[in-house]
N, C-alpha and C positions, 0 to 999 in steps of 0.2 A: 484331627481332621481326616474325614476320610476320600475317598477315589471320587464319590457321590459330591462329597463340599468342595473340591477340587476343581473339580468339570464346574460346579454351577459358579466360582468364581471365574475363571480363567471366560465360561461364556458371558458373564456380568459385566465383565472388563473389557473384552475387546468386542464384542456382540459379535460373536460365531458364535452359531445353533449350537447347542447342548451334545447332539449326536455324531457331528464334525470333530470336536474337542473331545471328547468319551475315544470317536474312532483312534486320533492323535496321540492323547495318552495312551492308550494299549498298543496302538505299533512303537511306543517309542519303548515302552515298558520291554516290547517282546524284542526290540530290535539291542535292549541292555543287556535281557536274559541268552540270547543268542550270542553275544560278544564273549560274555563272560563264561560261558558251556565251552568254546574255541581257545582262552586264555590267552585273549586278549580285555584288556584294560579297556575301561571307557573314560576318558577324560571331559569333564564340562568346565571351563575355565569361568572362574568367577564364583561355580557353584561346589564342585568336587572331584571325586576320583570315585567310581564302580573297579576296584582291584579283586583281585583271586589272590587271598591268601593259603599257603601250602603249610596243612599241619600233617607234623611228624607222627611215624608209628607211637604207640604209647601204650604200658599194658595199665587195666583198669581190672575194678572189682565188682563181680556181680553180687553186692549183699545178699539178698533173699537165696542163694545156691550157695554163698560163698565160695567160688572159684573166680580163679585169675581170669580175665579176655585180654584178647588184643586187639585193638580198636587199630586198622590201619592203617598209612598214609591218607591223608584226602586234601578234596581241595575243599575252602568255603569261602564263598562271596563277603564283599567287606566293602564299606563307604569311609571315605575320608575327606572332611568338608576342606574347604578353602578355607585360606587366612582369611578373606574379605566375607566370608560367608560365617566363621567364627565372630568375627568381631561384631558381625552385625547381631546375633544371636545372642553376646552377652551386653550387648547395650539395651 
């Protein structure tokens, strides 16, 4: 499902115009990506967790040169569904 099948059900369903609901989703989108740039957490109960996971230094190998790197600390964004949004998923 994409952004596009998104919006036209969410306006299918509650009958708000396509471009009100299109606006909605990208502010809320932008308003996860800004949380999680700050390292802060976005919690939606019922649905999940938007967390910032922190990975460690680690050395790696560049085949093609064959020499060592060292890929350094970072952070990366990460979802963690709800139990109730798990269960619903394998039913």
């Amino acid at each position: 499902m994409t952004k596009a099948d998104i919006v036209n059900e969410i306006a299918k369903n509650t009958g708000i115009d396509k471009t009100t609901v299109l606006t909605t989703i990208e502010a809320f989108m932008d308003t996860v990506k800004d949380s999680l740039s700050k390292d802060e957490n976005v919690y939606l109960r019922g649905f999940g967790s938007f967390v910032i996971k922190k990975r460690a230094e680690k050395t790696a190998r560049n085949i093609s040169k064959n020499t060592t790197i060292i890929i350094p600390e970072h952070n990366i964004p990460s979802f963690k569904p709800a139990k109730t949004f798990t269960i619903a998923v394998k039913k």
